[in-house]
N, CA, C and O atoms as CSV, one atom per row, in Angstrom:
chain,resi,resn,atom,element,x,y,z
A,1,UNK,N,N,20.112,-29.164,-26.287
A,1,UNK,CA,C,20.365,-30.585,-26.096
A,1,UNK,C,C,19.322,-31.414,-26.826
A,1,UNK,O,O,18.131,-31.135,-26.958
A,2,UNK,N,N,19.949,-32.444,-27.263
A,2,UNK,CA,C,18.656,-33.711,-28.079
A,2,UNK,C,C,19.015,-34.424,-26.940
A,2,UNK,O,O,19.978,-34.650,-26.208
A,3,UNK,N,N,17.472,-34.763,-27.144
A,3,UNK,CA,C,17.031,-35.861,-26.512
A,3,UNK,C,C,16.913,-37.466,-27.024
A,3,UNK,O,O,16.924,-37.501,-28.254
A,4,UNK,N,N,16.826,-38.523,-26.539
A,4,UNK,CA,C,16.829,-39.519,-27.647
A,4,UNK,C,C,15.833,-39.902,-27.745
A,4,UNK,O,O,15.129,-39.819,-26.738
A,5,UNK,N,N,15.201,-40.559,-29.066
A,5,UNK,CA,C,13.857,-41.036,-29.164
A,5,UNK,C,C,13.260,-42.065,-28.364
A,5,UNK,O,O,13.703,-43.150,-27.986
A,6,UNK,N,N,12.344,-41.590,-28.217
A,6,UNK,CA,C,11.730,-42.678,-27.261
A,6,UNK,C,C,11.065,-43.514,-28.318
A,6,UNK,O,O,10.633,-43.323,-29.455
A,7,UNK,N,N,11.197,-44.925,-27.140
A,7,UNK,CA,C,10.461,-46.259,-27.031
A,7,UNK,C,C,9.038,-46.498,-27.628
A,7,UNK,O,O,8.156,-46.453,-26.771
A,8,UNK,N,N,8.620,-46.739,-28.880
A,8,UNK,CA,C,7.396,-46.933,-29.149
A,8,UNK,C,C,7.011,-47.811,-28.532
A,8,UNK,O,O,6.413,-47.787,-27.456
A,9,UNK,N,N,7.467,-49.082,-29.457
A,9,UNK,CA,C,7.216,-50.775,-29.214
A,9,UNK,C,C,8.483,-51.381,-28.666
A,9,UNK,O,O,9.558,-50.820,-28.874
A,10,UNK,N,N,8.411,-52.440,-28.012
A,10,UNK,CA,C,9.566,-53.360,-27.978
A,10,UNK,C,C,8.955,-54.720,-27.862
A,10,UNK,O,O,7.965,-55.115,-27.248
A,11,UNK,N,N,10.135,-55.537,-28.896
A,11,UNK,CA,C,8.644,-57.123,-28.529
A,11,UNK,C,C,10.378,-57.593,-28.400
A,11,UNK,O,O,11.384,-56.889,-28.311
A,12,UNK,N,N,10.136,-59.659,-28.451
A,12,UNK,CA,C,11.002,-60.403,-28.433
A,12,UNK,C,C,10.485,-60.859,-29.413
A,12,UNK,O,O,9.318,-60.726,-29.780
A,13,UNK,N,N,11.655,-61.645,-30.082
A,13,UNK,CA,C,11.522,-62.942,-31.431
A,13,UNK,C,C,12.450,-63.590,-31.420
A,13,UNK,O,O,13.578,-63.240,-31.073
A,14,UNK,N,N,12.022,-64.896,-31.896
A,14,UNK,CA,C,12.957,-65.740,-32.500
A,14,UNK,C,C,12.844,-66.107,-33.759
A,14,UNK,O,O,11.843,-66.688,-34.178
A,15,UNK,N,N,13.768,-65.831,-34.422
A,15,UNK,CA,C,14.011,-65.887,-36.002
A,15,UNK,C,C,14.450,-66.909,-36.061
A,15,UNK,O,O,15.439,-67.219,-35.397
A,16,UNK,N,N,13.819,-67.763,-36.907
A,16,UNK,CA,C,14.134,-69.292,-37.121
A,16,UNK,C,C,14.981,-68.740,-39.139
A,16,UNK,O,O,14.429,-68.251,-40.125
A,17,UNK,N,N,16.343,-69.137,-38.902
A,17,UNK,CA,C,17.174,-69.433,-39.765
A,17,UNK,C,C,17.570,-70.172,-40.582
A,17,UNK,O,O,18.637,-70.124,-41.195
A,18,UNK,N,N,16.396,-71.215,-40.679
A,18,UNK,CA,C,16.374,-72.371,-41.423
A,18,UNK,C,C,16.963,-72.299,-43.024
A,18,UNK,O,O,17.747,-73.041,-43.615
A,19,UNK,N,N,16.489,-71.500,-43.310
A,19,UNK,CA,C,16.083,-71.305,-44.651
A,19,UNK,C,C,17.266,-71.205,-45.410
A,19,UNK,O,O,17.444,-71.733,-46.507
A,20,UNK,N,N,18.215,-70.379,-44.673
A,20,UNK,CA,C,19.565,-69.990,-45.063
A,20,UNK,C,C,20.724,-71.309,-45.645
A,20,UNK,O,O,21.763,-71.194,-46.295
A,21,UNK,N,N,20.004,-72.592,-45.074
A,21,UNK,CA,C,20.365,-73.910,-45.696
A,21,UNK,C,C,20.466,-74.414,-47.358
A,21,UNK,O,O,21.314,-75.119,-47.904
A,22,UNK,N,N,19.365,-73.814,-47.856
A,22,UNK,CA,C,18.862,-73.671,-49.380
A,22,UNK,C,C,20.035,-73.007,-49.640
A,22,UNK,O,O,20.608,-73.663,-50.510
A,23,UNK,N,N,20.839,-71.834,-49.275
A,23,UNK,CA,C,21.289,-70.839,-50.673
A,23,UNK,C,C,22.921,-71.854,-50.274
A,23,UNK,O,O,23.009,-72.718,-49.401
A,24,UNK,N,N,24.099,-71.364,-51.272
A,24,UNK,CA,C,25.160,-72.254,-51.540
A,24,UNK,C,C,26.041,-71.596,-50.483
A,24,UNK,O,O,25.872,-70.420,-50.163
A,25,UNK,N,N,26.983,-72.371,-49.945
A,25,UNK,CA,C,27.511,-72.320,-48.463
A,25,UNK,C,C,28.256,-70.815,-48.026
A,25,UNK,O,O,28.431,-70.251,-46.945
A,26,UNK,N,N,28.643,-70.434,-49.651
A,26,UNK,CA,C,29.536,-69.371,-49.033
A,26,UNK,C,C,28.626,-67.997,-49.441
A,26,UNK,O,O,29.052,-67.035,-50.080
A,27,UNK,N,N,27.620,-68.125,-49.041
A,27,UNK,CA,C,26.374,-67.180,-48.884
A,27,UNK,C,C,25.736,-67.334,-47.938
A,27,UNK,O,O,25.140,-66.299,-47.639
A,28,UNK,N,N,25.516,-68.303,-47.158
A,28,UNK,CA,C,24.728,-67.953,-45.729
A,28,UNK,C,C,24.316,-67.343,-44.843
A,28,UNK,O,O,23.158,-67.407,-44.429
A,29,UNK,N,N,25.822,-66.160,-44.096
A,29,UNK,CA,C,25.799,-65.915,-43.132
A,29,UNK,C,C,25.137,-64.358,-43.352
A,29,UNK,O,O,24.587,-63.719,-42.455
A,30,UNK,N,N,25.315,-63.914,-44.723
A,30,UNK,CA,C,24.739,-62.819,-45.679
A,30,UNK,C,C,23.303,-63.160,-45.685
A,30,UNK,O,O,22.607,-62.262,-45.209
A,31,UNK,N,N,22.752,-64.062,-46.034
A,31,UNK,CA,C,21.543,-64.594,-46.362
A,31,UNK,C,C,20.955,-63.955,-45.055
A,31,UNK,O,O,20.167,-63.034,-44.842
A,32,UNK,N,N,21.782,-64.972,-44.138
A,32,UNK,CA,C,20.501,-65.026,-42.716
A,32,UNK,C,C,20.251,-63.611,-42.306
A,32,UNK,O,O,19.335,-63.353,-41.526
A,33,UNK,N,N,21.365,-62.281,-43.013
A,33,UNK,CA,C,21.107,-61.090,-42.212
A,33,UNK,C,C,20.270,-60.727,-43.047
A,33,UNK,O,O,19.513,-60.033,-42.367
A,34,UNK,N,N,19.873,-60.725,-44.108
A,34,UNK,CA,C,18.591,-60.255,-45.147
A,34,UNK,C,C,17.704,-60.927,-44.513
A,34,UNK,O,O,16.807,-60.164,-44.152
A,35,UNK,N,N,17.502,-62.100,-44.171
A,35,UNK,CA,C,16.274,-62.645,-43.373
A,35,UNK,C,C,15.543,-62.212,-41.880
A,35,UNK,O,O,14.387,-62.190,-41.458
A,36,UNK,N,N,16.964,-61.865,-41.305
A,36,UNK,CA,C,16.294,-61.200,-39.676
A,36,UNK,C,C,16.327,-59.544,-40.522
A,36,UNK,O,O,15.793,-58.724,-39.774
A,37,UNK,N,N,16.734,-58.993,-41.645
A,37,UNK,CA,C,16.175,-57.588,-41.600
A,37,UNK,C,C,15.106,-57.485,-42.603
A,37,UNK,O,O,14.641,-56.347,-42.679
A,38,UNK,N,N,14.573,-58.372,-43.411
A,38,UNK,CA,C,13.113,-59.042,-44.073
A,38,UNK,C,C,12.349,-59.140,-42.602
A,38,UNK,O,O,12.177,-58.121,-41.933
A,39,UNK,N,N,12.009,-60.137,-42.256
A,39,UNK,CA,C,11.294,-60.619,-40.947
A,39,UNK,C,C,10.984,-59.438,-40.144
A,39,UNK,O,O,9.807,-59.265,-39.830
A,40,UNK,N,N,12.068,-58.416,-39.682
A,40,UNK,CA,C,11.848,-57.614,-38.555
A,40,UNK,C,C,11.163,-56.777,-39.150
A,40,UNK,O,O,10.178,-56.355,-38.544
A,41,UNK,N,N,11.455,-56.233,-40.578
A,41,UNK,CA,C,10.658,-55.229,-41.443
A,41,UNK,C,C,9.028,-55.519,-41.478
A,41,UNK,O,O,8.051,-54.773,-41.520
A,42,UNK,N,N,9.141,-56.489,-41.452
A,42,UNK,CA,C,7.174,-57.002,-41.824
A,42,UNK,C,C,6.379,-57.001,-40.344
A,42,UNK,O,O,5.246,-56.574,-40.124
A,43,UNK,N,N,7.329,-57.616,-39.392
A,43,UNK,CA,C,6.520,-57.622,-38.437
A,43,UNK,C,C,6.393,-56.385,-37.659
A,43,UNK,O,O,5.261,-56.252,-37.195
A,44,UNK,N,N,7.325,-55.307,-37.337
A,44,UNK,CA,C,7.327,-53.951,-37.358
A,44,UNK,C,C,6.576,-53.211,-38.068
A,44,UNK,O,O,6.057,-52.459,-37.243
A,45,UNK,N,N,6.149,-52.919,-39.182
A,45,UNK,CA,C,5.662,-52.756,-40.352
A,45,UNK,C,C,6.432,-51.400,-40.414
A,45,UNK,O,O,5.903,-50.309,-40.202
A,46,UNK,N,N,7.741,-51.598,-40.731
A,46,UNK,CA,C,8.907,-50.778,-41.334
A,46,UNK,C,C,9.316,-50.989,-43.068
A,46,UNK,O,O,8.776,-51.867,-43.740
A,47,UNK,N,N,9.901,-50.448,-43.386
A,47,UNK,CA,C,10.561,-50.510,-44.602
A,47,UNK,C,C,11.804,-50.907,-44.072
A,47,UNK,O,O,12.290,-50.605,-42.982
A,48,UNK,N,N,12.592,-52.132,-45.614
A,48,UNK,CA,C,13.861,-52.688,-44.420
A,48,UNK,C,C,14.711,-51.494,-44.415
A,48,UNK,O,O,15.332,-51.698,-43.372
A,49,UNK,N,N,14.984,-50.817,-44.696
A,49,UNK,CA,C,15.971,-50.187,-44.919
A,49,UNK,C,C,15.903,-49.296,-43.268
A,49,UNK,O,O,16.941,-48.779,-42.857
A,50,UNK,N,N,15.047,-49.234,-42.720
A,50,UNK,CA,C,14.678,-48.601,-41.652
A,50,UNK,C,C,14.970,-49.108,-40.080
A,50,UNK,O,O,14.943,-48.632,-38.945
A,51,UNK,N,N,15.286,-50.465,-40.790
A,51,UNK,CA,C,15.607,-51.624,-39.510
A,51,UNK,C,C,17.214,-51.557,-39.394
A,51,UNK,O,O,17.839,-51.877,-40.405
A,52,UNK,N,N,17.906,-51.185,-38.295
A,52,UNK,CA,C,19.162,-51.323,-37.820
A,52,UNK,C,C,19.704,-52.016,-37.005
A,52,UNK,O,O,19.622,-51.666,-35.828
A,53,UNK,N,N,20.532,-53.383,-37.397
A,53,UNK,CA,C,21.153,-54.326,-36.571
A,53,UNK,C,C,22.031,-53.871,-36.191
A,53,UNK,O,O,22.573,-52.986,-36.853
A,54,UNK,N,N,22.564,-54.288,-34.937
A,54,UNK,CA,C,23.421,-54.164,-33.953
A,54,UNK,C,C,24.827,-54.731,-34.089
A,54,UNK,O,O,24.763,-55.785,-34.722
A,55,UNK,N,N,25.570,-54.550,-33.877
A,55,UNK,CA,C,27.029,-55.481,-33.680
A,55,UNK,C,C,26.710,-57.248,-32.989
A,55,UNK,O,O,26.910,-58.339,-33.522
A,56,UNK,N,N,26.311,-56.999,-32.016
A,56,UNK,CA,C,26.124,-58.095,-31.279
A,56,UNK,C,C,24.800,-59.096,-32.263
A,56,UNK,O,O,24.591,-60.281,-32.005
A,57,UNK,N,N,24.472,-58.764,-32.740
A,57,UNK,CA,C,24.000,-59.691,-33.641
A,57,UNK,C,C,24.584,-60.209,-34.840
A,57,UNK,O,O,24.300,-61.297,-35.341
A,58,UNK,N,N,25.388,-59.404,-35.263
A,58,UNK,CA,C,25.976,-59.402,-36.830
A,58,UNK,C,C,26.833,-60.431,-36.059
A,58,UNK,O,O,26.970,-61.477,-36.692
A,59,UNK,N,N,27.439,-60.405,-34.867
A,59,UNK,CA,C,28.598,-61.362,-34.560
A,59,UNK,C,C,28.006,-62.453,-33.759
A,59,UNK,O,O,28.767,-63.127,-33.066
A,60,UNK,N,N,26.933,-62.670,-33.768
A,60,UNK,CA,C,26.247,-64.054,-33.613
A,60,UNK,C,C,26.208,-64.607,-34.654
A,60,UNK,O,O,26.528,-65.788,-34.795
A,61,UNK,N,N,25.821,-63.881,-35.544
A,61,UNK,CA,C,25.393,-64.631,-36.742
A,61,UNK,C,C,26.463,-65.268,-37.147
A,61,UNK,O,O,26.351,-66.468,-36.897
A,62,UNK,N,N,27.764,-64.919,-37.824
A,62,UNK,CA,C,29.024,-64.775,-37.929
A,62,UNK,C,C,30.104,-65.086,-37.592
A,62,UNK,O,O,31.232,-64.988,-38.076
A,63,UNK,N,N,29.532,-65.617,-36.395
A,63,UNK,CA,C,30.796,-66.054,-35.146
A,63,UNK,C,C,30.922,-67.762,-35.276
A,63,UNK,O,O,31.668,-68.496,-34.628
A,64,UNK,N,N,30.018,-68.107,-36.247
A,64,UNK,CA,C,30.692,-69.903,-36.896
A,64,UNK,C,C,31.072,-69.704,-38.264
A,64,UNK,O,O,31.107,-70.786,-38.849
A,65,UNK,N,N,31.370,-68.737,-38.991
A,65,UNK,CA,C,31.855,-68.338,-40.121
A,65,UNK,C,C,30.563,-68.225,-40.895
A,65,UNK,O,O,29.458,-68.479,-40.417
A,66,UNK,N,N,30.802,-67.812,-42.169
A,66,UNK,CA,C,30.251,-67.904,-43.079
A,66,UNK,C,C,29.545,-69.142,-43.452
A,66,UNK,O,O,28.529,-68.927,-44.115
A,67,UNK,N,N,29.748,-70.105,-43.262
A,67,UNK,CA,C,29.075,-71.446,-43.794
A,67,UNK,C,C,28.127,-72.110,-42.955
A,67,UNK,O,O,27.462,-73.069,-43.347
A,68,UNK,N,N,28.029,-71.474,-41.466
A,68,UNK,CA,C,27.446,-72.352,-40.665
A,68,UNK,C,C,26.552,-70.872,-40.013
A,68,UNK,O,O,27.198,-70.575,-39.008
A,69,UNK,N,N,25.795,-70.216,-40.107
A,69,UNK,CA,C,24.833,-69.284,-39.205
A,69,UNK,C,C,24.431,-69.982,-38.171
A,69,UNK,O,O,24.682,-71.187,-38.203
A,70,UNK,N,N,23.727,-69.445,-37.023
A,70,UNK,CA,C,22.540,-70.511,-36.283
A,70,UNK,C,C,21.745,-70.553,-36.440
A,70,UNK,O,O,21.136,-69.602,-36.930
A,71,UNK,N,N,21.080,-71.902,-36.075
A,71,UNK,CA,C,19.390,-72.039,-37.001
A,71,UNK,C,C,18.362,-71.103,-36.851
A,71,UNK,O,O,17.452,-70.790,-37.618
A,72,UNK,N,N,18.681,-70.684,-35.656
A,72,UNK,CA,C,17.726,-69.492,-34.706
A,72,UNK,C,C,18.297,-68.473,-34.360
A,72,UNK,O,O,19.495,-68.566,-34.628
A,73,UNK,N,N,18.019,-67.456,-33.854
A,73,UNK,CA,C,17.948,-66.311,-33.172
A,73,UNK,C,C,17.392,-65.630,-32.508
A,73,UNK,O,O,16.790,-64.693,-33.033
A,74,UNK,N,N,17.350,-65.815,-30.974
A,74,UNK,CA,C,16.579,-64.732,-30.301
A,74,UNK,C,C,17.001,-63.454,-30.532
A,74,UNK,O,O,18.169,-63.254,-30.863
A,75,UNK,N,N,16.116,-62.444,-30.392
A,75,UNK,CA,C,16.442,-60.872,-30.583
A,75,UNK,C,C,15.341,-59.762,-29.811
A,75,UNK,O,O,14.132,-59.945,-29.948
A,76,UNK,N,N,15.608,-59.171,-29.394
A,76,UNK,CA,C,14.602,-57.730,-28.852
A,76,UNK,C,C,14.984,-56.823,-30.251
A,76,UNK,O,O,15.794,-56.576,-31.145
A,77,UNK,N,N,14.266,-56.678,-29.910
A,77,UNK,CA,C,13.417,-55.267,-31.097
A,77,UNK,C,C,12.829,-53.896,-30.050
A,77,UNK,O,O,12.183,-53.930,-29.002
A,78,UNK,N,N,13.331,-52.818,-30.795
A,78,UNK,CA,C,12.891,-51.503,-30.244
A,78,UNK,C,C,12.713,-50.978,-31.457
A,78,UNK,O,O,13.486,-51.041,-32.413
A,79,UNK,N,N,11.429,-50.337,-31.376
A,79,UNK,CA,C,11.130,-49.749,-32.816
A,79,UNK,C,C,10.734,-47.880,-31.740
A,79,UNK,O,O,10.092,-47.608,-30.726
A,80,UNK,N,N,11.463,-47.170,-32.620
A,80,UNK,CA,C,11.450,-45.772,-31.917
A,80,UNK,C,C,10.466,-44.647,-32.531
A,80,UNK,O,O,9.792,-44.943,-33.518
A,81,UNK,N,N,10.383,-43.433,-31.989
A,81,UNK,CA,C,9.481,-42.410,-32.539
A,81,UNK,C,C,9.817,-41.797,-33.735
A,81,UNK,O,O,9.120,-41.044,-34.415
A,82,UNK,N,N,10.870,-42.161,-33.918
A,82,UNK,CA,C,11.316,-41.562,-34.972
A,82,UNK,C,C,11.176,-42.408,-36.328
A,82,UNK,O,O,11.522,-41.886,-37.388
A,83,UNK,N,N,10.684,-43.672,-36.295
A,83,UNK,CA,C,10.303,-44.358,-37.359
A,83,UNK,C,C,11.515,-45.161,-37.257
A,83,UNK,O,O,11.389,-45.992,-38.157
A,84,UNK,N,N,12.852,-45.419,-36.533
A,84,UNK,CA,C,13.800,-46.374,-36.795
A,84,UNK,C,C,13.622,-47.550,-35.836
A,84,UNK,O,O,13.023,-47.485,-34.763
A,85,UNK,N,N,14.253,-48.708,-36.382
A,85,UNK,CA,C,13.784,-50.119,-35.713
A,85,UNK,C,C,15.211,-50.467,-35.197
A,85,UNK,O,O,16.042,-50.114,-36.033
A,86,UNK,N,N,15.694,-50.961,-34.253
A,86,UNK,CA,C,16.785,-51.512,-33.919
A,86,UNK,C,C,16.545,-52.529,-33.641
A,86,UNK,O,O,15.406,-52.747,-33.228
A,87,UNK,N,N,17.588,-53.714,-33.748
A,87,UNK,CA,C,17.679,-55.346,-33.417
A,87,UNK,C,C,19.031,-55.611,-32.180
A,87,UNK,O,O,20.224,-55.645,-32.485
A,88,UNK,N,N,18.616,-55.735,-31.118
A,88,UNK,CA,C,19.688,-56.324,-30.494
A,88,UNK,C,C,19.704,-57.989,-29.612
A,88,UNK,O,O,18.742,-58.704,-29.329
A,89,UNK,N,N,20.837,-58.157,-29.412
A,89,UNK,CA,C,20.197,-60.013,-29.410
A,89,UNK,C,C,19.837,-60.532,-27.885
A,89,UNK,O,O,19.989,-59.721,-26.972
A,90,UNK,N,N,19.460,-61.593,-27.644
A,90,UNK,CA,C,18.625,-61.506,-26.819
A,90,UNK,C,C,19.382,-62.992,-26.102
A,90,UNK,O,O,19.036,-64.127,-26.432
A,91,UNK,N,N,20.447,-62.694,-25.090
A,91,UNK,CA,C,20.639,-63.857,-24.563
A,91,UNK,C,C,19.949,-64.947,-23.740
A,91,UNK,O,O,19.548,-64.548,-22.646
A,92,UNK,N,N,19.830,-65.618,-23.886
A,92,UNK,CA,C,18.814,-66.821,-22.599
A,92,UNK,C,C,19.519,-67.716,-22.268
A,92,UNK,O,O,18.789,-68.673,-22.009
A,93,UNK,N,N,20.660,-67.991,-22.107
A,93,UNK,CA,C,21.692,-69.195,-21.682
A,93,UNK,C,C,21.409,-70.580,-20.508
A,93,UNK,O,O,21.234,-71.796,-20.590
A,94,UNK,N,N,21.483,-69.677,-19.571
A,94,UNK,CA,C,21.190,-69.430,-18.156
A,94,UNK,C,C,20.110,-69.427,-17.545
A,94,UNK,O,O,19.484,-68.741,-18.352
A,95,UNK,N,N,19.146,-69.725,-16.489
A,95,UNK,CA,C,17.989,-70.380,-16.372
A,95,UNK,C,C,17.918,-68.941,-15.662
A,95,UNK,O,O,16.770,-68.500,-15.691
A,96,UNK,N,N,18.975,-67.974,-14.944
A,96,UNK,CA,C,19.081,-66.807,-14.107
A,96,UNK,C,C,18.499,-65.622,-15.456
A,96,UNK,O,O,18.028,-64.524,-15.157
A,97,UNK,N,N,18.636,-66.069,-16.836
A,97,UNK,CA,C,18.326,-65.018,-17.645
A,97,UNK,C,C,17.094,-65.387,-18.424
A,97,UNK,O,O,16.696,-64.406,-19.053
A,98,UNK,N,N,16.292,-66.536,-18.619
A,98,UNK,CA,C,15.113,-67.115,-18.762
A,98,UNK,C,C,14.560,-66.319,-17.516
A,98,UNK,O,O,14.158,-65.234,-17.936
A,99,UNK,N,N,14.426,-66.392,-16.523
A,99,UNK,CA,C,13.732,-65.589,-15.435
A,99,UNK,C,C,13.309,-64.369,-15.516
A,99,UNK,O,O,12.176,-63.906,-15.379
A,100,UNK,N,N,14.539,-63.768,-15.805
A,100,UNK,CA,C,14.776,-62.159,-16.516
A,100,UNK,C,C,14.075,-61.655,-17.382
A,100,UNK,O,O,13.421,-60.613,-17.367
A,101,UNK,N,N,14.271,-62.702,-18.443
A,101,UNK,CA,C,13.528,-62.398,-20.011
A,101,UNK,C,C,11.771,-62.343,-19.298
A,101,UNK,O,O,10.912,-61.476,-19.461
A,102,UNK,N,N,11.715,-63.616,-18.502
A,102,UNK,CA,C,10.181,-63.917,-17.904
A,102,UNK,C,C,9.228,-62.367,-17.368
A,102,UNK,O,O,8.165,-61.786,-17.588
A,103,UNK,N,N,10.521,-62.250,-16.513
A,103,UNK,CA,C,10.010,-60.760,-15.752
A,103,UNK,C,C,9.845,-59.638,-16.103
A,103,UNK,O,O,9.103,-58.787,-15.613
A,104,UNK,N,N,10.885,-59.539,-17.423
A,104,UNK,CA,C,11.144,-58.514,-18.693
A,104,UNK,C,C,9.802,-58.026,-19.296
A,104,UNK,O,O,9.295,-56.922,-19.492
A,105,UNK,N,N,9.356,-59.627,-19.557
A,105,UNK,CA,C,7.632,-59.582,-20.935
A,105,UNK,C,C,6.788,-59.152,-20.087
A,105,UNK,O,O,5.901,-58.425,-20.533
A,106,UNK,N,N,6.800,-59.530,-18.295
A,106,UNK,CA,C,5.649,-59.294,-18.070
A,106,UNK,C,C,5.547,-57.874,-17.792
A,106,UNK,O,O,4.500,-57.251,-17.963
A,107,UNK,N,N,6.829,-57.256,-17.284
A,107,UNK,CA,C,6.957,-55.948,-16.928
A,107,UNK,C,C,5.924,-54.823,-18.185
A,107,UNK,O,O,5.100,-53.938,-17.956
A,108,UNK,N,N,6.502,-55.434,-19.599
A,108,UNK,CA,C,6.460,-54.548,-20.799
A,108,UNK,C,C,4.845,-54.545,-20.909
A,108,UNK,O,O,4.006,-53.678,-21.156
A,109,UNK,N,N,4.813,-55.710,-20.655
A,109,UNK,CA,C,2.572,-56.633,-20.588
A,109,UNK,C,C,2.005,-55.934,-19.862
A,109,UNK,O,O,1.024,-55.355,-20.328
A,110,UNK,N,N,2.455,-55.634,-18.105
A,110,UNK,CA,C,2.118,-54.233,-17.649
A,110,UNK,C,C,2.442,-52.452,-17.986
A,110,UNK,O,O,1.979,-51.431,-17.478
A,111,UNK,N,N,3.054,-52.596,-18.648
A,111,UNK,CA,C,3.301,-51.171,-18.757
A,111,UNK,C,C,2.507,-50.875,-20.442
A,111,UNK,O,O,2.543,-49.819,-21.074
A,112,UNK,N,N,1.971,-51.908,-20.766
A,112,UNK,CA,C,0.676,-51.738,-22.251
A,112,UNK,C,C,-0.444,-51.555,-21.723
A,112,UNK,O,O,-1.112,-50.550,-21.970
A,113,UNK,N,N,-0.814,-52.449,-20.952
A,113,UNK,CA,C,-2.037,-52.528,-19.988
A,113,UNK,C,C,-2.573,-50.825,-19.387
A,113,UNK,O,O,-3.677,-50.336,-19.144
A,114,UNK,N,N,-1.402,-50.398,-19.334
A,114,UNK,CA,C,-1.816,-48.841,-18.355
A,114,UNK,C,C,-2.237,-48.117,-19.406
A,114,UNK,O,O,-2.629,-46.962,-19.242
């Protein structure tokens, strides 16, 4: 039996999408995914090619078409033993999931600490 890789790191981010404004409209939503897999690569200190987005992000991004991305993006990050990085997105809607996320960081803040 395999086992699955364990949990190195896990942080939160928000990827500010600004930028994706500059390139011409029917390139955007392409743009912004080179930017959250640029961004996650550096701050991970991965190679991008090593960073793997999720569905649920690709269809955030995506889900106002091509011409319109969102300016931002929250996301969790799990970077594993095996050297691969995953991106999955990080809802906060809800003041019940701000709490969550709250209790989430501090949980992870204690479990570095040990």
């Amino acid at each position: 039996m395999s086992q699955s890789p364990k949990v190195l790191v896990e942080r939160i981010y928000t990827i500010n999408l600004r930028r994706t404004r500059e390139v011409s409209r029917t390139k955007r939503a392409a743009y912004a995914m080179r930017i959250i897999r640029k961004f996650i690569a550096r701050h991970m200190h991965v190679d991008p090619s090593q960073v793997k987005i999720s569905n649920e992000v690709n269809e955030a991004v995506w889900a106002r078409s091509i011409e319109k991305p969102p300016r931002k993006i929250k996301v969790r990050v799990a970077k594993y033993e095996d050297g691969s990085v995953w991106v999955y997105l990080l809802d906060v809607d809800s003041r019940w999931q701000k709490g969550r996320v709250k209790r989430y960081l501090l949980q992870l803040q204690r479990q570095g600490t040990q």
